[in-house]
N, C-alpha and C positions, 0 to 999 in steps of 0.2 A: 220540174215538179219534184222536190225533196221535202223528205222530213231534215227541220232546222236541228237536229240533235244538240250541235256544238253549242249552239248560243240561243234556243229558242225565244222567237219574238213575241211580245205581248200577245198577237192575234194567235201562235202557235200555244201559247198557255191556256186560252180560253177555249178551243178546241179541244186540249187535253185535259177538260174539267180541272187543269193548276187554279184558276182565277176567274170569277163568280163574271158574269156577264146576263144580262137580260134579253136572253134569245129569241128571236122571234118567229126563226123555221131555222130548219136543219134537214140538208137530207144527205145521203153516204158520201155527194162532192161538196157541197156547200154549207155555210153559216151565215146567218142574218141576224144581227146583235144590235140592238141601240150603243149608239155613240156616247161616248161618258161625257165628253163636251160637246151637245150640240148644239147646233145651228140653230135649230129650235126644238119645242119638243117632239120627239115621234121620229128623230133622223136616225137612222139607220145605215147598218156599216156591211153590205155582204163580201164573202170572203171565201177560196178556196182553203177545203179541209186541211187540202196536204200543202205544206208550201209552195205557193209561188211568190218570187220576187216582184216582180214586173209583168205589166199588161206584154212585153214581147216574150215573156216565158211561159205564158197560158196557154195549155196543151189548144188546139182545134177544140178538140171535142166537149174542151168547159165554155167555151162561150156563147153558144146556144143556152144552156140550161145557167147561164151566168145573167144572159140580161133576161129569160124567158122570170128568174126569180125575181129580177130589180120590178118586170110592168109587174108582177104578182105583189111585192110589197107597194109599189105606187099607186095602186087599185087600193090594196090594207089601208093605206093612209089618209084617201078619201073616203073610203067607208066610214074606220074608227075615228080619225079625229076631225072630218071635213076640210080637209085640205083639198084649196083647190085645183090643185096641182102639184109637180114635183121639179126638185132641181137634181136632174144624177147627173153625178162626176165622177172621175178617176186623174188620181195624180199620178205622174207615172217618173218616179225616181224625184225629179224636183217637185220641192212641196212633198212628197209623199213620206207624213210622219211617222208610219210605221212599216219598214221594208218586209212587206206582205201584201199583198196586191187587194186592193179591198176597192168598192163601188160604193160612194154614197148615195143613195136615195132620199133628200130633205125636203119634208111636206111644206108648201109654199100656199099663202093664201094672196090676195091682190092686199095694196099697201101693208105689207108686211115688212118693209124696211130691209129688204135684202136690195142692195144695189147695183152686185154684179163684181166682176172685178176689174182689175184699171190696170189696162198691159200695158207697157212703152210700143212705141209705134213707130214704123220706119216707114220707106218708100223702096219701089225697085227703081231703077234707071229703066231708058229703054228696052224694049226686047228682053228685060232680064225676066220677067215675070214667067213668059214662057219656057225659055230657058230650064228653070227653077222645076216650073212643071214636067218640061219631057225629062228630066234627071232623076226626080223623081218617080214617076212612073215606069220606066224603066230599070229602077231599082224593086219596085214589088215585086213579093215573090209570088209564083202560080197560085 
């Protein structure tokens, strides 16, 4: 977790009151800002104050009060605009259009025309599947 001095990113200018955003909480770790292109309307972008790049550089101790804010705006969104539901995501390096680690929160209604997204699709061979998993697991850290 750094301040971006050198090259500050869009999310790091709207934190530093540089560039006008439509906030929708704020507290001394966090920002919750509508998305200037969203998804639909009422998406939302939260974001750590101080920089982080990536979901593997977010201290412990923001990630509690990281998604504790996402169900608090997912709750906002069915209250104020009756959405009946949410879709949260994080990109994390691919896809991720702005190198600041941000959580979307997008209010979803049923036939809403959101269809998901369409990954390429592989197989394992045999036995590779667990494989994959005990390497895995054994690579988490404590």
């Amino acid at each position: 977790m750094t301040p971006n001095a050198a090259a500050p990113d869009i999310f790091c200018q709207i934190i530093a009151g540089e560039l006008q955003a439509a906030v929708v909480a704020r507290t001394p770790e966090l920002i919750a800002f509508l998305d200037h292109r969203p998804v639909f309307k009422g998406h939302v972008l939260i974001a750590p104050v101080a920089h982080v790049d990536t979901l593997l550089d977010l201290p412990h101790e923001l990630m509690e009060p990281l998604l504790t804010l996402a169900a608090r705006v997912a709750t906002a969104l069915g209250d104020a605009l009756g959405a009946q539901g949410t879709f949260v995501a994080m990109n994390n390096v691919v896809s991720q259009s702005v190198p600041h680690l941000h959580l979307h929160v997008v209010p979803r209604t049923k036939k809403d025309g959101l269809r998901g997204f369409f990954w390429p699709r592989t197989k394992y061979d045999d036995g590779e599947m667990e494989s994959y998993a005990e390497r895995i697991a054994a690579a988490l850290p404590a």
